[in-house]
N, C-alpha and C positions, 0 to 999 in steps of 0.2 A: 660287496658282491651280493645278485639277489640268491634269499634263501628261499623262494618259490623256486619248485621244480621245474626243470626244464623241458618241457612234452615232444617227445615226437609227432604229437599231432597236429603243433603247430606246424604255421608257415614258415619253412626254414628258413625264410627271408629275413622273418621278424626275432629271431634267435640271435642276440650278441653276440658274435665270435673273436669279439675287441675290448678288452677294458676299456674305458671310459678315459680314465687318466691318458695324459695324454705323453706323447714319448719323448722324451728328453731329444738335444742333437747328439749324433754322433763325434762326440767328442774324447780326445784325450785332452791331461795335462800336460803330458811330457810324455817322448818314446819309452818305452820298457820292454822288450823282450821275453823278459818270464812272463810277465802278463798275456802276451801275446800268445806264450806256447800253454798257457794254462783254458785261453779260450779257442785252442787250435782244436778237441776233439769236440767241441757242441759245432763247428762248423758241419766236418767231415767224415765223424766215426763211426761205429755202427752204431749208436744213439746219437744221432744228430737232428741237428736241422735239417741237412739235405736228406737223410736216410726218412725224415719224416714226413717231408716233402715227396719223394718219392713214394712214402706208403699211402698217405692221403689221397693224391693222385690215383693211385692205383685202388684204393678201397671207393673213391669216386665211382669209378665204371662198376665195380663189380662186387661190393658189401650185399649179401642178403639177395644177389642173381644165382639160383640156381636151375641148372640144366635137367629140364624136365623129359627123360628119355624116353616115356609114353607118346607124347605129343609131341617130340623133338624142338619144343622150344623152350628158348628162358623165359624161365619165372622170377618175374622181378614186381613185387607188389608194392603199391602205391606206398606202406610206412616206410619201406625200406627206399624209396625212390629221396623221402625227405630227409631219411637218413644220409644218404648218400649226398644229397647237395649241402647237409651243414658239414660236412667231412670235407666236399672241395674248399667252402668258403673259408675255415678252417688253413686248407693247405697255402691259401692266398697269404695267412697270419703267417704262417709258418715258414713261408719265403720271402716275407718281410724279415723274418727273425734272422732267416740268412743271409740276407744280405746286409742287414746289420752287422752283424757278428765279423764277416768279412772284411767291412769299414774298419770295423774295433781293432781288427789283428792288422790290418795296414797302415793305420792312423799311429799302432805303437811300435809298428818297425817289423813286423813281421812281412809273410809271406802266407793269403789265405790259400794254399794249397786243397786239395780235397783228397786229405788221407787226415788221421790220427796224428798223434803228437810223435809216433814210429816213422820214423825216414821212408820203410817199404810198405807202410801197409796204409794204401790207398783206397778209395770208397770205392765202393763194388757193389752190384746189381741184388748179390746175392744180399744182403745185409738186411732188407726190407721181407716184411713179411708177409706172404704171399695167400694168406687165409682170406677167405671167401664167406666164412660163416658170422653171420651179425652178431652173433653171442662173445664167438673169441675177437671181432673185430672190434668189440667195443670195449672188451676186458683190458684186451691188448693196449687200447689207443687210452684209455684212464690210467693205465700204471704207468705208460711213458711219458704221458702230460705230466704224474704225479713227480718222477724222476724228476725231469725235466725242469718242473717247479721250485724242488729243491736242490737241484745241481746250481741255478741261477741264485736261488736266494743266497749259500754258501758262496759263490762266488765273489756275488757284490759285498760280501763280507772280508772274504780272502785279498783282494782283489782293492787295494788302497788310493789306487785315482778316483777320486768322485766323480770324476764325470764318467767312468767307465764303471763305475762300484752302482752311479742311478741308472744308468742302464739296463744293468744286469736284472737290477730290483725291479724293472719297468716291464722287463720281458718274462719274470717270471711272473706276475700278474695277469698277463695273460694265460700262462701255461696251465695257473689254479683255474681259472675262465673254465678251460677246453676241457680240465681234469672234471671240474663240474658236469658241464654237457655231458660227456662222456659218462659218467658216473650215473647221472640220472637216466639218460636212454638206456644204459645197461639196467637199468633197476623197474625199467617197464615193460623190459620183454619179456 
């Protein structure tokens, strides 16, 4: 991974928001069950895939706009603008990640529902985090990547099929990726 910081000044176009390596298929060896219910809560839970999906999306539109009630308009300035587009492109990775995951729990006999590894407790609107401020939107989105990173790396651990054990490892490389970004945009505001 590069150790040159990552600038908001750049063009958020030219910002990796993919490791390099490239992603294994979505394969199992064999159906499994527990396997399936152990990747049931990175699908749907409130640290998810979709839950981060959804916050990406939503810090898209609105990270660092704030309503300027002198003037009655938003203020939304140009760093915050590149902010916001490496956050969608981002949410792009991150709904790749879901629908990976998805394959994963179907390929071993599951059911990717969107709830928790809990019968009743299904993903919900409220779960995402609805801040607006670029300082907690970036704090925020580093320590979920951080999570994230190492939820996947333990798992491709726990987690004894190879073909599901390099996947897991494949997508948490990405996750250090975003925890990076993140990490350094927070560290130039």
């Amino acid at each position: 991974m590069n150790n040159t910081p990552y600038s908001i000044h750049a063009n958020p176009d030219s910002i990796p928001v993919i490791h390099s390596n490239w992603y294994p298929p979505a394969a199992v060896t064999e159906k499994n069950l527990q396997y399936a219910q152990i990747l049931m809560p990175d699908l749907a839970a409130a640290v998810s895939e979709m839950t981060t999906v959804h916050q990406y999306l939503y810090q898209s539109w609105t990270a660092g706009s704030n309503y300027n009630k002198e003037s009655g308009k938003l203020d939304s300035r140009a760093l915050h603008k590149n902010i916001r587009r490496v956050i969608q492109r981002i949410a792009v990775v991150e709904q790749h990640h879901f629908t990976i995951i998805g394959q994963l729990i179907t390929l071993l006999g599951g059911q990717p529902e969107c709830r928790s590894v809990e019968p009743c407790s299904y993903w919900r609107g409220n779960m995402v985090d609805y801040s607006c401020d670029i300082r907690t939107v970036l704090a925020t989105d580093a320590e979920s990547e951080k999570f994230a990173a190492q939820a996947y790396a333990d798992q491709s651990q726990k987690i004894k099929d190879p073909q599901v054990s390099k996947m897991l490892a494949r997508l948490s490389l990405d996750e250090k990726l975003h925890y990076k970004i993140f990490s350094d945009f927070l560290s130039q505001i």
